[in-house]
DRENNU-562666 format. One record per residue (C-alpha): residue in three letters; x, y, z. Coordinates in steps of 0.1 Angstrom, whole numbers, plus 5000, padded with zeros to 4 digits. Layout:
REM residues N
ALAXYZ...
END
This chain:
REM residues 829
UNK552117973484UNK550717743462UNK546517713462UNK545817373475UNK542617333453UNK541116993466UNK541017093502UNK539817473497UNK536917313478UNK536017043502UNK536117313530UNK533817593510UNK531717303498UNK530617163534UNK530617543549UNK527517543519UNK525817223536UNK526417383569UNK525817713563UNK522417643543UNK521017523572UNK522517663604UNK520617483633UNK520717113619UNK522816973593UNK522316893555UNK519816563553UNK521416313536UNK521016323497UNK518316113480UNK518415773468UNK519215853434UNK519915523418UNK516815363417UNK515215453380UNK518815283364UNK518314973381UNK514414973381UNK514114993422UNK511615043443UNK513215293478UNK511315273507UNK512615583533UNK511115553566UNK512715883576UNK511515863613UNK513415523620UNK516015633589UNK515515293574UNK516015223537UNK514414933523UNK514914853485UNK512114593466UNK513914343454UNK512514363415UNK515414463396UNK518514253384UNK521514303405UNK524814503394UNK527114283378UNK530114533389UNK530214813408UNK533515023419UNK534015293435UNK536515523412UNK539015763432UNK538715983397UNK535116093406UNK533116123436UNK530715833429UNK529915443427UNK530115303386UNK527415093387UNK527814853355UNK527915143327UNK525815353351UNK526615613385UNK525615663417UNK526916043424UNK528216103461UNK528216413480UNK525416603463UNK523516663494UNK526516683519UNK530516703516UNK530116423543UNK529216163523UNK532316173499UNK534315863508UNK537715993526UNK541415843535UNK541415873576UNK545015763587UNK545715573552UNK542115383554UNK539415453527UNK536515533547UNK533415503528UNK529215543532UNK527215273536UNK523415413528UNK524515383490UNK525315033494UNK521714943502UNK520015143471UNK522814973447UNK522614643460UNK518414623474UNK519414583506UNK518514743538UNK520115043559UNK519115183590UNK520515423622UNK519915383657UNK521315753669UNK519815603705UNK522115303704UNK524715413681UNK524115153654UNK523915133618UNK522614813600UNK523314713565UNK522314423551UNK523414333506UNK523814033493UNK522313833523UNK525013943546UNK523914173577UNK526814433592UNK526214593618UNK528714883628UNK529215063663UNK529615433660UNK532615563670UNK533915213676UNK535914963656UNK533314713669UNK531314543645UNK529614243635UNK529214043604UNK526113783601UNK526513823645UNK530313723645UNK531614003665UNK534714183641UNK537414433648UNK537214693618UNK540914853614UNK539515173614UNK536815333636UNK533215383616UNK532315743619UNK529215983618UNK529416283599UNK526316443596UNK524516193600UNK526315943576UNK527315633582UNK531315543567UNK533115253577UNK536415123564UNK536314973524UNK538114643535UNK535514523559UNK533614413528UNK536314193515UNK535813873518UNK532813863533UNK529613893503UNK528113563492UNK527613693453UNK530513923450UNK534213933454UNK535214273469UNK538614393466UNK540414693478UNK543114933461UNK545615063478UNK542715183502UNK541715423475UNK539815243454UNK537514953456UNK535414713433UNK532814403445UNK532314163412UNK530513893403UNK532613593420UNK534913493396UNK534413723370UNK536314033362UNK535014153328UNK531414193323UNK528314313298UNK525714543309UNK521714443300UNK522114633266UNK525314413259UNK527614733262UNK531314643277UNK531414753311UNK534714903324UNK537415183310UNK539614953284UNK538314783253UNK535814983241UNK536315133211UNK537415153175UNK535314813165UNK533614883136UNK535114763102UNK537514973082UNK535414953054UNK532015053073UNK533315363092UNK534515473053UNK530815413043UNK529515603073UNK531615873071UNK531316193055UNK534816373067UNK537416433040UNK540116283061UNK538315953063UNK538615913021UNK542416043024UNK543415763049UNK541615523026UNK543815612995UNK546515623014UNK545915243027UNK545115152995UNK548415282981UNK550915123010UNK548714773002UNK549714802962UNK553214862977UNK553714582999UNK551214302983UNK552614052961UNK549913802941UNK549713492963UNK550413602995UNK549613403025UNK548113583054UNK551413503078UNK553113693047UNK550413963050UNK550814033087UNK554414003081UNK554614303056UNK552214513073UNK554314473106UNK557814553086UNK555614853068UNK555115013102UNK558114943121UNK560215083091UNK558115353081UNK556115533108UNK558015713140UNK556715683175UNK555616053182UNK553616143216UNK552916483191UNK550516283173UNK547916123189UNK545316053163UNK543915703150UNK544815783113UNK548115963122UNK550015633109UNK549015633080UNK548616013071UNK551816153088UNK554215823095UNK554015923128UNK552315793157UNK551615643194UNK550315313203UNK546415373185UNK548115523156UNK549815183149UNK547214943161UNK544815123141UNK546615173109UNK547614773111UNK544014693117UNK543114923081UNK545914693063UNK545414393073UNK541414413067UNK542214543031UNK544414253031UNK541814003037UNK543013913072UNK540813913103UNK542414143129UNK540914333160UNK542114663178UNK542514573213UNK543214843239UNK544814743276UNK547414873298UNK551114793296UNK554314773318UNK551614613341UNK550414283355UNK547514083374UNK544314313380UNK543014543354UNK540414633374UNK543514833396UNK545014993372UNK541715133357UNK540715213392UNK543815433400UNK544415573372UNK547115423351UNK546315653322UNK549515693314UNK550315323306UNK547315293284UNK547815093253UNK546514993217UNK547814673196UNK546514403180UNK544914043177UNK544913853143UNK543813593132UNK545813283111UNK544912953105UNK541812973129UNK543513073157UNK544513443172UNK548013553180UNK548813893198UNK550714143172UNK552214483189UNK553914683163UNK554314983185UNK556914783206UNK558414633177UNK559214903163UNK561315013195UNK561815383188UNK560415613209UNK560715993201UNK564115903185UNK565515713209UNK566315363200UNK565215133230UNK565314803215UNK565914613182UNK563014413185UNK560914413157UNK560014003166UNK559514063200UNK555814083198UNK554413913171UNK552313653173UNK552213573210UNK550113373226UNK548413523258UNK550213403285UNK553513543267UNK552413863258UNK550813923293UNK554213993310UNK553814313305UNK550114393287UNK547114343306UNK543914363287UNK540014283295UNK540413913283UNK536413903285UNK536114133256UNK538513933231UNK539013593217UNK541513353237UNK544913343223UNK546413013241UNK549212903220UNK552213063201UNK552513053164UNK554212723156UNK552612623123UNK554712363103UNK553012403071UNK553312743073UNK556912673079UNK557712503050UNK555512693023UNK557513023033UNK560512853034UNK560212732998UNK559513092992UNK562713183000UNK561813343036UNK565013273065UNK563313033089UNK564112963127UNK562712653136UNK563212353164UNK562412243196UNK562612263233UNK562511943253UNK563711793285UNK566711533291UNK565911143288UNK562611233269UNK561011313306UNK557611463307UNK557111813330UNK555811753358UNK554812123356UNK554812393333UNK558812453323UNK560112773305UNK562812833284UNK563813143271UNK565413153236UNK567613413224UNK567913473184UNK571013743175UNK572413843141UNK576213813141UNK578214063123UNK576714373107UNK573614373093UNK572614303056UNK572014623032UNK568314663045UNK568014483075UNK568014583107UNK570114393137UNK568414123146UNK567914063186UNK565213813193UNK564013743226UNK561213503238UNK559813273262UNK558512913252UNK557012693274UNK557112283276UNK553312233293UNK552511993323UNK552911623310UNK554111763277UNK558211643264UNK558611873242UNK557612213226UNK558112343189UNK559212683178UNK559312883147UNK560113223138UNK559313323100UNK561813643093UNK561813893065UNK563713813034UNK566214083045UNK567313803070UNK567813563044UNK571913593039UNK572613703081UNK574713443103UNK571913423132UNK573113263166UNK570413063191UNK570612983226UNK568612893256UNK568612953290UNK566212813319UNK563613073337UNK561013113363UNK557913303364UNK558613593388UNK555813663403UNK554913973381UNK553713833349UNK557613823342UNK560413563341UNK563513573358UNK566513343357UNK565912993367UNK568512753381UNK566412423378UNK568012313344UNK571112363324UNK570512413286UNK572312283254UNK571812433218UNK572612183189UNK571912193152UNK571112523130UNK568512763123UNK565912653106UNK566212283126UNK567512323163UNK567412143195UNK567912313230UNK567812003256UNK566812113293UNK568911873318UNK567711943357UNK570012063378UNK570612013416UNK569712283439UNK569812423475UNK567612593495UNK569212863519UNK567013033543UNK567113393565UNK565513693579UNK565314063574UNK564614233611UNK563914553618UNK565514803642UNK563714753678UNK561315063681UNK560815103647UNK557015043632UNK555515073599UNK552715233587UNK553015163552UNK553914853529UNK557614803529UNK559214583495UNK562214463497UNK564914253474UNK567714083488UNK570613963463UNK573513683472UNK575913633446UNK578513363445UNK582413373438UNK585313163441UNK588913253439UNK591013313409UNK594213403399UNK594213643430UNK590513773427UNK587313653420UNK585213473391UNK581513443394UNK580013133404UNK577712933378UNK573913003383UNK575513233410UNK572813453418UNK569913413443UNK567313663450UNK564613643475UNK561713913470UNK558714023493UNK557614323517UNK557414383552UNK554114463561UNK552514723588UNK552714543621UNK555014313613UNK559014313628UNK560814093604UNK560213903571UNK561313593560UNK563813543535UNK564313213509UNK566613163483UNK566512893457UNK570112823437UNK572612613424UNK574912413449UNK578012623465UNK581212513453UNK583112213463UNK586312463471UNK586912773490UNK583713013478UNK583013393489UNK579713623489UNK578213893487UNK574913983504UNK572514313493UNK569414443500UNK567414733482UNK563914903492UNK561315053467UNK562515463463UNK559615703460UNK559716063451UNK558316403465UNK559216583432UNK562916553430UNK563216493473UNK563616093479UNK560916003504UNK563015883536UNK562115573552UNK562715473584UNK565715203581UNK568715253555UNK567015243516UNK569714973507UNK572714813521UNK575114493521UNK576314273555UNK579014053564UNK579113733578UNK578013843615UNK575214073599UNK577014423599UNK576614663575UNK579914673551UNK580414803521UNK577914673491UNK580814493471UNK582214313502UNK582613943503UNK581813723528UNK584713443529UNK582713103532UNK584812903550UNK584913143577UNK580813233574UNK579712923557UNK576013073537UNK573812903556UNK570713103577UNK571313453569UNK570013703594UNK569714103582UNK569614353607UNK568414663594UNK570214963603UNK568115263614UNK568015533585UNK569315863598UNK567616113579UNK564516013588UNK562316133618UNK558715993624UNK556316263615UNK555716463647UNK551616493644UNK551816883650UNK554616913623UNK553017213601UNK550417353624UNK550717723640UNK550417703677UNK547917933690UNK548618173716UNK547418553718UNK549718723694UNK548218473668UNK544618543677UNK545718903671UNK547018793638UNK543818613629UNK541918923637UNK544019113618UNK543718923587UNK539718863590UNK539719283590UNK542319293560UNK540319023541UNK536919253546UNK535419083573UNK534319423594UNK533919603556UNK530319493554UNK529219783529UNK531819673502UNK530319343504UNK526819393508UNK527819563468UNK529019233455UNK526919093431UNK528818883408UNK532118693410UNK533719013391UNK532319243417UNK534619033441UNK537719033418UNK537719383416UNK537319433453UNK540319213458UNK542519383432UNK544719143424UNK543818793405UNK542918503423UNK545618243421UNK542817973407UNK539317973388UNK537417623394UNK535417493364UNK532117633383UNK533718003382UNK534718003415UNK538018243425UNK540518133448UNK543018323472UNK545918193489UNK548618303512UNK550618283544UNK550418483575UNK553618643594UNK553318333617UNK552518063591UNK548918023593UNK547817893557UNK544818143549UNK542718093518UNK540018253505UNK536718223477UNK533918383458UNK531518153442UNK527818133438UNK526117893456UNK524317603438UNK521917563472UNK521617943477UNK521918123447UNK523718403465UNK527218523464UNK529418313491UNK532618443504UNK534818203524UNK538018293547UNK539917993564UNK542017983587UNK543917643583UNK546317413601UNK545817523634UNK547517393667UNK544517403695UNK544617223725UNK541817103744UNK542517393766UNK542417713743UNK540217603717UNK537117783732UNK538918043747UNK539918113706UNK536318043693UNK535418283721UNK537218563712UNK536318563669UNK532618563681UNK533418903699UNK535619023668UNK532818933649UNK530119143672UNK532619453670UNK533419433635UNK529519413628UNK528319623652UNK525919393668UNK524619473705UNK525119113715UNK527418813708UNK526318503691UNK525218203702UNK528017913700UNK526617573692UNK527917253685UNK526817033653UNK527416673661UNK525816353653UNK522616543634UNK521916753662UNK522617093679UNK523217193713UNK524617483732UNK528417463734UNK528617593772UNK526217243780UNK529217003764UNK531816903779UNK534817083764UNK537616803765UNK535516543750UNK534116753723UNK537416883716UNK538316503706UNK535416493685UNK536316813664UNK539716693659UNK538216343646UNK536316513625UNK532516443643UNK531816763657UNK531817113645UNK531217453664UNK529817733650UNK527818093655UNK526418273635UNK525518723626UNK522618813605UNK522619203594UNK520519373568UNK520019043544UNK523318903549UNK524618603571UNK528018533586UNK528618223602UNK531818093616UNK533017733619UNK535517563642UNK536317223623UNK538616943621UNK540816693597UNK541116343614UNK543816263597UNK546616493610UNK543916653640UNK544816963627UNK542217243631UNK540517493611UNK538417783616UNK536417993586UNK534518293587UNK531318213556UNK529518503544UNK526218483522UNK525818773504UNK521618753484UNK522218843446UNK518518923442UNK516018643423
END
């Protein structure tokens, strides 16, 4: 059985809090923000009230990164969990659950706990919360509030759900990720500078410098070797009297003919040196051209196949849609160049002829699919469209594509129209050429008639037949554009002085519902698509219908029982018409194992709303397509998720078992371990190698009893102790409110035996900061609290200079059980 690392090191880590101080829990860690951000803390521990002077400047940003345990506080961190496991921030039931004493250090506000009245105040940014324990009461500036998760009290801290901050701050704009990541920012802002002026955030911070000054600076060989090698592909492709469009042009064609997209090589300089690359490679070795070229160009550095938020991308960990290009700089103005994606090839596979694609782009065309820190870098509003420019390269002899995009009867947009225009080389390509297929979006802007285009192509082009057309689209919602059905579109005239005309069209709205199966309830998010297409009869089948398809897109959320659907499209024919009606749902993956959901994962319906087959057509003059109402069918291989699914019920024969593997796993040997001094001592005992070794040296033991039980086990030093710490856990465990004690009951005699200590322990209960004697609680109600997570039970043996202590404790999140047996095992000083 596979180790599960993450939750085998949360459980030894808070057995250490525990277990380093067995009557009350771990205190709470220290403020440990306050030097960065030149705070006075205040700690009145006897009313535990922090109080921060309010002398320092306020963070600008601060986000709380699922990648590491902490709060990035501008370019600096506040570091959770140091004192206690508890204060780590935590999904319960699919909400991010995080503490709230940070908040008040970072943001010189004010925390405290009533344990009497159950209450924790905070109070940032002017705004005072107040939290019931154990509740989903709250209240926000004294409005009373309904959290959507419960705030809870782990020893002794205070976490409440992310999303109660949203919306709420006077200074800040808080948003939530996928509840498992957060950020509050300045209102308004997104990208921001620290007080030294250092960039703050993950993207767009690095290769700045000029070409020629890291040459200067630098004393590696390899640095001089690129520079040669720059040098000599700059004699190559220069030619006296360039213009910097031509220069950009050449050093694009250099790199998209001559250098291979290679995940193998990863360096900044691989370009250049070895013609292979990834995105920096080819963003960097543009940037060393063009600057020996005289042309101003900056590295930029973003995140692609991606839209809206950078802030979430960074925050969850996109890392594998990081991305390098460039920004450069004609004529005074900046244009987006990404020769990585024109050249198209990616470890030999040829996705795309699109050397064009993405050059010079303005922002808002580029960012359909690259998102950047727009902070960091100059403003590129406009495509390249530079008549001058035009005509001097055309005199040259360069093939030009130039013209313009306007609307019918000279109108002026009302709003922002799009066109999309298509450039294609007919025939086969010149000797040296590649095929040309040119896509792009233009755009006419509000109270504008008209917008010019022009494309500047290599002199390879110069002799090919190119073809242009136009077609109407819509921004889709997702920094893309989709098909639009507003205007038809006519091409006239030829390359290098065309005309596409945008005429509106007429257009219905049709409107509908997608309705869940009665009993059925979601817990998470639930996208949909729905697709009609239009036919009409031909020749005894079926022609598609112009501007035939309409799609309507959204997602069903938690709580909710239906969405509404509306579709925007062309009229329906004048004749006899037929359709067909679709819907898909967003697949996920366990692996290779699609992820059921609970209604059908796609499906098509006739005219009454039955499922048929997905190509069936609806005849319209039976069903006219008018309100369209989708019944979703109930998806048979799913099951909800029983809450015990997984856990080992406990009955006699498996307290046996758990006896039996404490005495296998040397729990009873207390001479062999009383000899372990190192790590390796415990290895050796074990005879066998651990199935993982943490960063901190720690060995790891996994496996699964007769019966199922999931049993791990560790050796490590601990940082609080400085002894040897052995950990067995028992984990996944089915108690009830009834047997639970009865259980704990019987491992503190096993534990007496196996010890040989006259008496049995005494069991106590850890809850809320404070111990009592578990035969003074009541059972059933404490039971609810270990399950929740709140309350732990525990006894512990002292023999010769060793301790053992035991520990009943729960997960909320699935109210599984688990119990461990912790032994601390003095190393000397």
């Amino acid at each position: 059985m596979l180790l599960k690392s993450v939750k085998i090191t949360l459980f030894f880590t808070m057995l250490v809090a525990i277990f380093a101080n067995p009557v009350h829990a771990a205190t709470p860690p220290k403020i440990a923000l306050g030097e960065a951000l030149s705070v006075q803390t205040n700690n009145d521990k006897a009313a535990n009230r922090t109080d921060q002077t309010r002398n320092a400047t306020m963070p600008k940003r601060v986000a709380l990164d699922h990648k590491r345990n902490a709060f990035q506080v501008d370019n600096d961190y506040y570091e959770l969990g140091k004192g206690t496991p508890a204060e780590l921030p935590n999904l319960f039931e699919g909400h991010l659950l995080i503490p709230i004493k940070p908040l008040a250090s970072i943001f010189q506000g004010t925390y405290s706990l009533d344990q009497k009245t159950k209450t924790a105040v905070l109070t940032i940014d002017q705004v005072r919360f107040e939290f019931k324990l154990y509740s989903k009461s709250a209240k926000v500036n004294g409005k009373s509030i309904t959290l959507p998760y419960e705030a809870r009290l782990d020893q002794g801290i205070v976490k409440v759900p992310a999303t109660v901050f949203e919306g709420k701050l006077n200074r800040y704009d808080v948003i939530v990720y996928d509840n498992k990541a957060m950020v509050f920012r300045e209102k308004g802002k997104v990208d921001f500078f620290d007080a030294k002026g250092k960039k703050i955030g993950l993207t767009g911070t690095f290769l700045e410098a000029p070409w020629a000054e890291e040459v200067k600076a630098s004393v590696l060989p390899v640095t001089r070797q690129v520079d040669k090698i720059a040098d000599r592909i700059v004699a190559q492709i220069s030619t006296p009297g360039m213009t910097d469009y031509e220069k950009v042009l050449a050093v694009n064609k250099y790199l998209v003919e001559n250098v291979k997209y290679n995940r193998k090589y990863v360096g900044a300089h691989d370009a250049l040196l070895h013609g292979e690359a990834v995105c920096n490679g080819f963003a960097y070795g543009a940037k060393i051209l063009l600057e020996k070229m005289g042309v101003e160009v900056i590295y930029i550095s973003g995140i692609v196949n991606a839209y809206g938020d950078i802030d979430r991308y960074e925050l969850l960990n996109y890392s594998e849609q990081l991305h390098a290009w460039n920004l450069v700089k004609l004529g005074g103005k900046y244009y987006h160049l990404d020769t990585t994606w024109n050249q198209g090839n990616i470890n030999g596979e040829n996705i795309a002829s699109a050397q064009y694609d993405n050059f010079l782009l303005a922002d808002w065309q580029i960012e359909k699919h690259h998102i950047w820190r727009k902070g960091f870098y100059p403003a590129s509003p406009d495509a390249f469209n530079d008549p001058q420019t035009v005509q001097q390269l055309k005199e040259k002899g360069y093939p030009v594509v130039v013209g313009t995009i306007k609307l019918s009867g000279n109108e002026a947009a009302k709003e922002d129209v799009y066109a999309n225009i298509s450039i294609s080389s007919q025939g086969r390509p010149a000797p040296g050429a590649r095929f040309l297929k040119y896509n792009q979006v233009v755009k006419i802007k509000k109270g504008a008639r008209e917008s010019g285009f022009s494309l500047i192509l290599d002199k390879g082009y110069a002799q090919e037949q190119l073809q242009i057309s136009g077609k109407n689209v819509v921004p889709d919602g997702k920094g893309g554009f989709k098909h639009g059905v507003y205007y038809s579109a006519a091409t006239d005239g030829t390359t290098d002085n065309f005309q596409i005309v945008l005429s509106p069209e007429a257009t219905q709205s049709i409107q509908g519902r997608m309705v869940l199966p009665a009993g059925v309830t979601l817990k998470q998010p639930l996208p949909y698509t729905v697709k009609v297409m239009i036919y009409e009869p031909q020749n005894g089948g079926y022609s598609i219908h112009e501007n035939a398809m309409m799609e309507a897109v959204g997602t069903i959320q938690p709580g909710e029982q239906e969405a509404k659907l509306s579709f925007t499209g062309a009229p329906l024919p004048n004749g006899p018409y037929f359709y067909n009606i679709r819907y898909f749902f967003a697949e996920t993956y366990a692996g290779e194992t699609l992820v059921q959901l609970p209604v059908q994962h796609s499906g098509a319906i006739d005219g009454r709303g039955n499922a048929v087959a997905e190509d069936y057509k609806v005849d319209g003059s039976a069903f006219p397509l008018q309100n369209i109402v989708i019944p979703l069918p109930v998806n048979s291989a799913w099951s909800p998720a029983s809450p015990d699914a997984g856990k080992v019920k406990i009955d006699t024969g498996i307290v046996e078992e758990l006896k039996e593997k404490l005495k296998a796993h040397h729990i009873g040997n207390h001479a062999s371990l009383a000899k372990l001094k190192t790590v390796q001592d415990a290895q050796a005992l074990e005879k066998a190698k651990p199935v993982e070794v943490d960063r901190n040296g720690t060995i790891y033991y996994s496996e699964q009893s007769p019966s199922g039980i999931e049993v791990f086990r560790s050796y490590g030093v601990s940082s609080q102790t400085k002894a040897l710490q052995y950990n067995i856990s028992f984990n996944r465990l089915n108690l009830t409110k009834d047997n639970y004690a009865e259980v704990i009951r019987a491992l503190n005699k096993y534990h007496r035996d196996a010890l040989g200590m006259p008496n049995e322990a005494e069991i106590q209960v850890n809850k809320d900061n404070q111990t009592k004697k578990f035969d003074a609680v009541d059972k059933a109600d404490l039971f609810e609290q270990i399950q929740k997570g709140y309350a732990q039970v525990s006894f512990v043996y002292k023999k010769d200079n060793m301790t053992y202590q035991v520990t009943l404790y729960g997960f909320s999140y699935d109210k599984s059980v688990s119990i461990s047996t912790n032994v601390l095992i003095p190393v000397g000083k």
